[in-house]
C-alpha positions as CSV (number, residue, x, y, z in Angstrom):
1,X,-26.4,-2.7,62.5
2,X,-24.1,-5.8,62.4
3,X,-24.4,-6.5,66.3
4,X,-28.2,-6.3,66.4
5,X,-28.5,-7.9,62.7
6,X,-26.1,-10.9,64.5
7,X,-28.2,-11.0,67.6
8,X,-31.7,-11.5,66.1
9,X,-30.2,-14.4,63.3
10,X,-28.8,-16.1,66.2
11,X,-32.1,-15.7,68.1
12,X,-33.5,-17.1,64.7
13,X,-31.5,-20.3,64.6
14,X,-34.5,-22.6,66.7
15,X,-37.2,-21.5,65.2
16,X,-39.6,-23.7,66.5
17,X,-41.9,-24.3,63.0
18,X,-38.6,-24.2,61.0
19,X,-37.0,-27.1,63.2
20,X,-40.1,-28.8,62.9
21,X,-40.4,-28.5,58.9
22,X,-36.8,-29.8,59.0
23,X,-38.1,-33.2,61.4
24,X,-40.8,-34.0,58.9
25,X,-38.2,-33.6,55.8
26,X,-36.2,-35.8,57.2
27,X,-38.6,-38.6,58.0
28,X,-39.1,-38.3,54.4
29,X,-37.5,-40.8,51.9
30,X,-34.4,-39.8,50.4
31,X,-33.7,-37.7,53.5
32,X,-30.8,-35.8,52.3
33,X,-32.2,-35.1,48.9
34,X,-35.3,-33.3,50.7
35,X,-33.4,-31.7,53.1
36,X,-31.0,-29.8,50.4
37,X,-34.5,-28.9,48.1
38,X,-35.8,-27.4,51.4
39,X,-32.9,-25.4,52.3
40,X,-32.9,-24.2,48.8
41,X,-36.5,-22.9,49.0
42,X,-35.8,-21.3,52.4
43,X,-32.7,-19.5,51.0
44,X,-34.7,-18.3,47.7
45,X,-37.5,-16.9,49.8
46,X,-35.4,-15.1,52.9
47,X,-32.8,-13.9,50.0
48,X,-35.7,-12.3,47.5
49,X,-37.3,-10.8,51.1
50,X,-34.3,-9.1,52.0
51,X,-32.1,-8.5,48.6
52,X,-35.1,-7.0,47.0
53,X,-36.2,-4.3,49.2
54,X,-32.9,-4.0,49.9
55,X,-31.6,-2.6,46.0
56,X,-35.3,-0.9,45.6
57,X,-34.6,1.0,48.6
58,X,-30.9,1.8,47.5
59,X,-31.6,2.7,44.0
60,X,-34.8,5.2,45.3
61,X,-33.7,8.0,47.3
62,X,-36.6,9.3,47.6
63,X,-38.4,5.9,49.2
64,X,-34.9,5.5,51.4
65,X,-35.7,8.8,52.5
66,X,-39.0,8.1,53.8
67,X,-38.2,5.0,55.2
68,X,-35.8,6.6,57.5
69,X,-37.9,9.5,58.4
70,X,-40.6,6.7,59.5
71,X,-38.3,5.5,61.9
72,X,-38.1,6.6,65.3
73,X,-34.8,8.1,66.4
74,X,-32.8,6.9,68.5
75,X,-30.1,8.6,71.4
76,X,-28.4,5.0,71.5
77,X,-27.2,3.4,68.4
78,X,-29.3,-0.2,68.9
79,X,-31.9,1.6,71.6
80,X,-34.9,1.1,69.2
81,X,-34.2,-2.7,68.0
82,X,-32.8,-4.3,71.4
83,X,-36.2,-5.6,72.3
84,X,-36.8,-6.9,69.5
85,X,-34.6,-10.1,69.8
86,X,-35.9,-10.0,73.3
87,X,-39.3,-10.3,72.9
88,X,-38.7,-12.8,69.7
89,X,-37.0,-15.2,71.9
90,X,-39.7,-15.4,74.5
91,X,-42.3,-16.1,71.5
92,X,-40.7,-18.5,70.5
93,X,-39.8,-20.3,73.3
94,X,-43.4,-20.2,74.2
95,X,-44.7,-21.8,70.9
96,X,-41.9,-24.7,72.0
97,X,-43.5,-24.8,75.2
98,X,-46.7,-25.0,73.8
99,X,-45.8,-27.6,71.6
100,X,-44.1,-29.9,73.8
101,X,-47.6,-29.7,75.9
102,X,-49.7,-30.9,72.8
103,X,-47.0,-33.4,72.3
104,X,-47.0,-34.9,75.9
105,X,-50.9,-35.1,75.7
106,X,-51.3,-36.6,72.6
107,X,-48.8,-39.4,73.4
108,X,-50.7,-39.9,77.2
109,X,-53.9,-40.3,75.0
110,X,-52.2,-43.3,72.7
111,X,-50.9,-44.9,76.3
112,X,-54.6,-44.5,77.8
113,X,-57.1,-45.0,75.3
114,X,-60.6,-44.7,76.4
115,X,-62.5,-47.5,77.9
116,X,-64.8,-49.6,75.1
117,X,-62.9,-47.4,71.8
118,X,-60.3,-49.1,71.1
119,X,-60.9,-50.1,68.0
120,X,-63.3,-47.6,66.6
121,X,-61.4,-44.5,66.2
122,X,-58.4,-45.7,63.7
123,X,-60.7,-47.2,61.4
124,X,-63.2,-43.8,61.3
125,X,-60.3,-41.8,60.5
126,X,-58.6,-44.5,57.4
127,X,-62.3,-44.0,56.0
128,X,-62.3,-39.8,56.4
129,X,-59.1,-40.4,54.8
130,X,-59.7,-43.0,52.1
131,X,-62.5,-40.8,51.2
132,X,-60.6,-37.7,50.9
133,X,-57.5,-38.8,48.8
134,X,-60.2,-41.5,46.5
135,X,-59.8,-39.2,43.4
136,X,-61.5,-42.3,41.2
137,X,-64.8,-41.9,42.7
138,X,-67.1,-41.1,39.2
139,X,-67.7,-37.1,41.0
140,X,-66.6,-34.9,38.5
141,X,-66.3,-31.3,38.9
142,X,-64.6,-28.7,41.5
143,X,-64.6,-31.1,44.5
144,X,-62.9,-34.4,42.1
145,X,-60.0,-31.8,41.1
146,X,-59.1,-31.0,44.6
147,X,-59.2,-34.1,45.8
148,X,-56.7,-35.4,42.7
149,X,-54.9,-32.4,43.8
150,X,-54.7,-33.6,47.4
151,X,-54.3,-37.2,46.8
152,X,-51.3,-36.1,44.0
153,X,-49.6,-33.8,47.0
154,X,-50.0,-36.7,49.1
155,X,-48.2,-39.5,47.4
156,X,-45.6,-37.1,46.7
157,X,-45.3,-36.7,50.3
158,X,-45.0,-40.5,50.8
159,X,-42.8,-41.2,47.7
160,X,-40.4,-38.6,49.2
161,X,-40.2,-36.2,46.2
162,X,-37.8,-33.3,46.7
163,X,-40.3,-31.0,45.2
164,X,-42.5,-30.9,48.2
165,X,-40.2,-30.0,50.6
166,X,-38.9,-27.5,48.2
167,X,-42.4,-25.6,48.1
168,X,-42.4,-25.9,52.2
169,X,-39.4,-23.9,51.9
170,X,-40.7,-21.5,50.2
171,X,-43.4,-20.8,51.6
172,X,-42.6,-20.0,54.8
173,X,-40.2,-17.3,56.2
174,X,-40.1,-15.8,60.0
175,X,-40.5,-12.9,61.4
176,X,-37.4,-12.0,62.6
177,X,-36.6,-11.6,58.4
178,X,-39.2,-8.6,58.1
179,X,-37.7,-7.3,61.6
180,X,-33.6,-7.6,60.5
181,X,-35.2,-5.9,57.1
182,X,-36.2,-2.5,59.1
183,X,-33.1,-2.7,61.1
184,X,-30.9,-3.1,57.5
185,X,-32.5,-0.7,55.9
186,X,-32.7,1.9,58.6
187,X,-28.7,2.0,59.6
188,X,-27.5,4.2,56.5
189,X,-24.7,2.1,56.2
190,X,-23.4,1.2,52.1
191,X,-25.4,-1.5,50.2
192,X,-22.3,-3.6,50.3
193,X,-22.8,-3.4,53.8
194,X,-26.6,-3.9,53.9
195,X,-26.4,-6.8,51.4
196,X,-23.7,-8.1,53.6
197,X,-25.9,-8.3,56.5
198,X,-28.7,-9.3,55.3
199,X,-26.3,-12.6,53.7
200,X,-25.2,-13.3,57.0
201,X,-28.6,-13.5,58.6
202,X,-29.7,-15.5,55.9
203,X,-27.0,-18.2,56.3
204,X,-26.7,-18.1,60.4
205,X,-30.7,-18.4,60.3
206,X,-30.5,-21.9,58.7
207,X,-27.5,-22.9,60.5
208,X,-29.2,-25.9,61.4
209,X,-30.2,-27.2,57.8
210,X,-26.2,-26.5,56.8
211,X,-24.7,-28.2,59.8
212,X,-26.4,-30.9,58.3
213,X,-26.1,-30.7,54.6
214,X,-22.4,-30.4,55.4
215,X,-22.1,-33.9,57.5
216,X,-23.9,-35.0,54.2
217,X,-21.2,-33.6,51.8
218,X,-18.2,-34.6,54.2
219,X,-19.1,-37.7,56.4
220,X,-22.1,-39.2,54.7
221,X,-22.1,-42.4,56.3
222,X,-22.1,-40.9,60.2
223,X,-24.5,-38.2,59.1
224,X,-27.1,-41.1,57.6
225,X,-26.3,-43.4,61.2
226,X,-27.5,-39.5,63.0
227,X,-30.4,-38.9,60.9
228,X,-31.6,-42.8,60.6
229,X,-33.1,-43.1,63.9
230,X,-35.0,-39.6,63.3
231,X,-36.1,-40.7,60.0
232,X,-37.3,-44.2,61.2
233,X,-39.3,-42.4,64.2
């Protein structure tokens, strides 16, 4: 359990949507502030995910029972979960690929813009914008709430208030959590064990977000002159 529950946090760590998540907090205001809400969500969400089931399970012989009867057996102690790291890490370097792609071609399309629309497309979209976040218009009714809603979300966003970053965390957890789960619950080891587990694929999975919370806390000053250049991008 421990080697394969190790394996799949570590394959965890550059989870391409979570590193992403963690760029945008960052380019936020009050970087550090955001960055600590967001790592708070994340650790609330993958903790209730895995803790939960975890003591249900325990606590419910007969559901533990069934659960393990569901699962294929194995002659080889990890033979049933090795691919499963595997094939996780190949997703998600693809989705990396993929977005390094989009990434290239959208900055080749700001360096050659096309011939006679220069001009025209920045101003179209402040106006589709304008118009979506204008929550003062007179409308009243279902569409006037959502757009105070969005134009509410979105200053928030701009002002840098922890509390968004706090819901992205929280609102977003991988799949490797559901697959370290089945491989948890499945080994028959103790809960202390199983809740020890599942704690240390919790913390090695956001090893990025406390590398940096901890240059915060102990070496504010070099961690800010890191971040600044990220957060002024």
């Amino acid at each position: 359990m421990w080697s394969s529950v190790l394996v799949l946090a570590l394959v965890t760590v550059p989870d391409p949507p979570r590193l992403i998540a963690t760029f945008l907090v960052l380019s936020r205001p009050r970087p550090g502030k955001n960055l600590l809400a967001y790592y708070v969500g994340c650790l609330i969400l993958n903790v209730f995910i895995l803790l939960v089931p975890l003591t249900v399970v325990h606590f419910t012989p007969a559901l533990g029972s069934l659960v393990r009867d569901l699962t294929p057996a194995a002659t080889e102690a990890n033979a049933t979960v090795q691919p499963v790291p595997l094939a996780l890490g190949v997703l998600a370097l693809l989705i990396a690929a993929r977005l390094t792609l989009r990434l290239r071609a959208r900055k080749k399309e700001d360096i050659e813009p096309a011939p006679g629309n220069d001009a025209q497309p920045a101003p179209a979209q402040q106006s589709a914008l304008s118009r979506l976040l204008d929550a003062d218009d007179g409308s009243s009714g279902a569409g006037s709430a959502i757009r105070r809603l969005i134009a509410r979300i979105y200053k928030a966003w701009q002002e840098g208030s922890p509390w968004i970053a706090l819901l992205m965390g929280l609102t977003y957890s991988p799949l490797q959590t559901t697959a370290a789960l089945a491989i948890i619950v499945t080994s028959g080891a103790s809960l202390g064990a199983q809740l020890g587990a599942a704690i240390a694929f919790v913390a090695i999975m956001l090893a990025v977000l406390e590398v940096i919370l901890i240059g915060y806390l102990l070496a504010t000053a070099k961690t800010e002159a890191l971040v600044g250049p990220m957060h002024n991008w």
